[in-house]
C-alpha positions as CSV (number, residue, x, y, z in Angstrom):
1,X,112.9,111.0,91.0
2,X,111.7,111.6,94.5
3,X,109.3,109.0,96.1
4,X,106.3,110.1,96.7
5,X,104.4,108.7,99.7
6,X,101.9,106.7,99.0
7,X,98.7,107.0,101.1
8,X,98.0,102.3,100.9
9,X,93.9,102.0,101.1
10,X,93.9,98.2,100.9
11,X,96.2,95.3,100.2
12,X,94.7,91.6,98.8
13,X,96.0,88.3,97.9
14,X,94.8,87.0,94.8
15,X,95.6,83.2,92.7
16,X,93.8,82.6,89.2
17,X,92.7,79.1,89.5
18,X,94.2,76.3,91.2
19,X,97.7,76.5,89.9
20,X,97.8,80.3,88.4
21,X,100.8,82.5,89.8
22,X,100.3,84.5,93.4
23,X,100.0,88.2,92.9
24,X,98.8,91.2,95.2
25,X,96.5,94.0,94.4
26,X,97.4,97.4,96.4
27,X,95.5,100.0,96.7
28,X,96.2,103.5,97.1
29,X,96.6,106.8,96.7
30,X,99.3,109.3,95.1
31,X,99.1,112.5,94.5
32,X,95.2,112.5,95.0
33,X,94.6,110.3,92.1
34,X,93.0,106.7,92.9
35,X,96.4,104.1,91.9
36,X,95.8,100.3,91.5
37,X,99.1,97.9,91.6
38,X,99.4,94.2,90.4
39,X,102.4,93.0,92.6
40,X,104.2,89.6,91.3
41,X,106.4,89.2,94.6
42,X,110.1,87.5,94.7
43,X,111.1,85.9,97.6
44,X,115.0,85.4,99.0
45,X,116.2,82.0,99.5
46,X,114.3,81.8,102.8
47,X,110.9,82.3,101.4
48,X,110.6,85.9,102.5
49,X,109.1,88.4,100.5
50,X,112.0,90.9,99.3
51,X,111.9,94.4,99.2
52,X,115.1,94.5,96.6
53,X,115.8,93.3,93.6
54,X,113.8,92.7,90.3
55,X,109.7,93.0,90.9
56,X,107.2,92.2,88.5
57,X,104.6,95.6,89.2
58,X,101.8,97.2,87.1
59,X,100.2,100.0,87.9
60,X,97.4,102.1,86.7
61,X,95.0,104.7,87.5
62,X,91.2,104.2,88.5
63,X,90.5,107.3,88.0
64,X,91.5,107.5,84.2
65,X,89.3,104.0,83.4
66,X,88.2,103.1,80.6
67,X,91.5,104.3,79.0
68,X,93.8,101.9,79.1
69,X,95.9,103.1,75.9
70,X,100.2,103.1,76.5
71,X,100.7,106.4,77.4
72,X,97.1,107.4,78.8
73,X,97.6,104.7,81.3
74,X,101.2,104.4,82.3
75,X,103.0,104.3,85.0
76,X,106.5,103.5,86.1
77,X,105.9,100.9,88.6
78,X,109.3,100.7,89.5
79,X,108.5,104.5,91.4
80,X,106.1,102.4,93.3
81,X,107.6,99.3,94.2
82,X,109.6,99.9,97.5
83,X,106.4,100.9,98.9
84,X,104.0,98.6,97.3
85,X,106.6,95.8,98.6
86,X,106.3,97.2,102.2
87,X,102.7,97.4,102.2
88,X,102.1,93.7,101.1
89,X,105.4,93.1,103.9
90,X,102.9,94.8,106.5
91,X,99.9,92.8,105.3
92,X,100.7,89.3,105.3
93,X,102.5,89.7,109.0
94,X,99.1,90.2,110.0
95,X,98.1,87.0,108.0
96,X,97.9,85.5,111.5
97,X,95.6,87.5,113.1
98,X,93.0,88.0,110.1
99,X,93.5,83.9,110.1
100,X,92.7,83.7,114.0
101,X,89.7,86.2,113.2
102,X,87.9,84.3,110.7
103,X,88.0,81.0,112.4
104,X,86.4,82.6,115.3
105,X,83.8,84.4,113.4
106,X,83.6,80.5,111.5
107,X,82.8,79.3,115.1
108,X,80.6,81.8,116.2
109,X,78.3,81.1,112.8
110,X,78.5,77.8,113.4
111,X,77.3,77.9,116.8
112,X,74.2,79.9,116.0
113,X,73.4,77.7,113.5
114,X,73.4,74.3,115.7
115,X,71.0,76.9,118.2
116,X,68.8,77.8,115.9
């Protein structure tokens, strides 16, 4: 199959609870239609997020909610994954900076408050 490109609208980092598994949710587009992925990451020996090997990936449409029957709701995520893996690569490089951001907007409340 041919990989389609995937137009990403927004990438999150999610934890259920105080011990629950890490996962991403990606959003995005394909083919017009409005995709969500759950992305259970591996990492390489180093800790890095890996773009090969075995991913854990569900996908589904938005669009086609409430049905979430086998077969009206399905998709190989496996088509998706490179890409979803890439996106979620891109994402938590910029870890730092959204980090940096909301200590300084942290900052900037904190002042007010103490001036007001």
């Amino acid at each position: 199959m041919d990989e389609a490109k995937l137009d990403i609208q927004e990438v999150a980092h999610h934890r259920n609870g105080v011990a629950g598994e890490c996962f991403y949710l990606v959003r995005f587009q394909n083919d017009g239609a409005n995709m969500l992925a759950t992305y259970f990451p591996e990492y390489d020996r180093d800790g890095n997020l890996g773009v090969q090997g075995s991913m854990t990936i569900a996908v589904i449409c938005l669009d086609s909610l409430p049905a979430i029957e086998f077969g009206e709701n399905s998709y190989r995520g496996d088509h998706f994954a490179r890409q979803i893996a890439e996106a979620v690569i891109e994402y938590e490089a910029g870890a730092d900076d959204r980090l940096a951001a909301l200590a300084a907007e942290y900052r900037a409340n904190a002042e007010a408050r103490q001036e007001g």
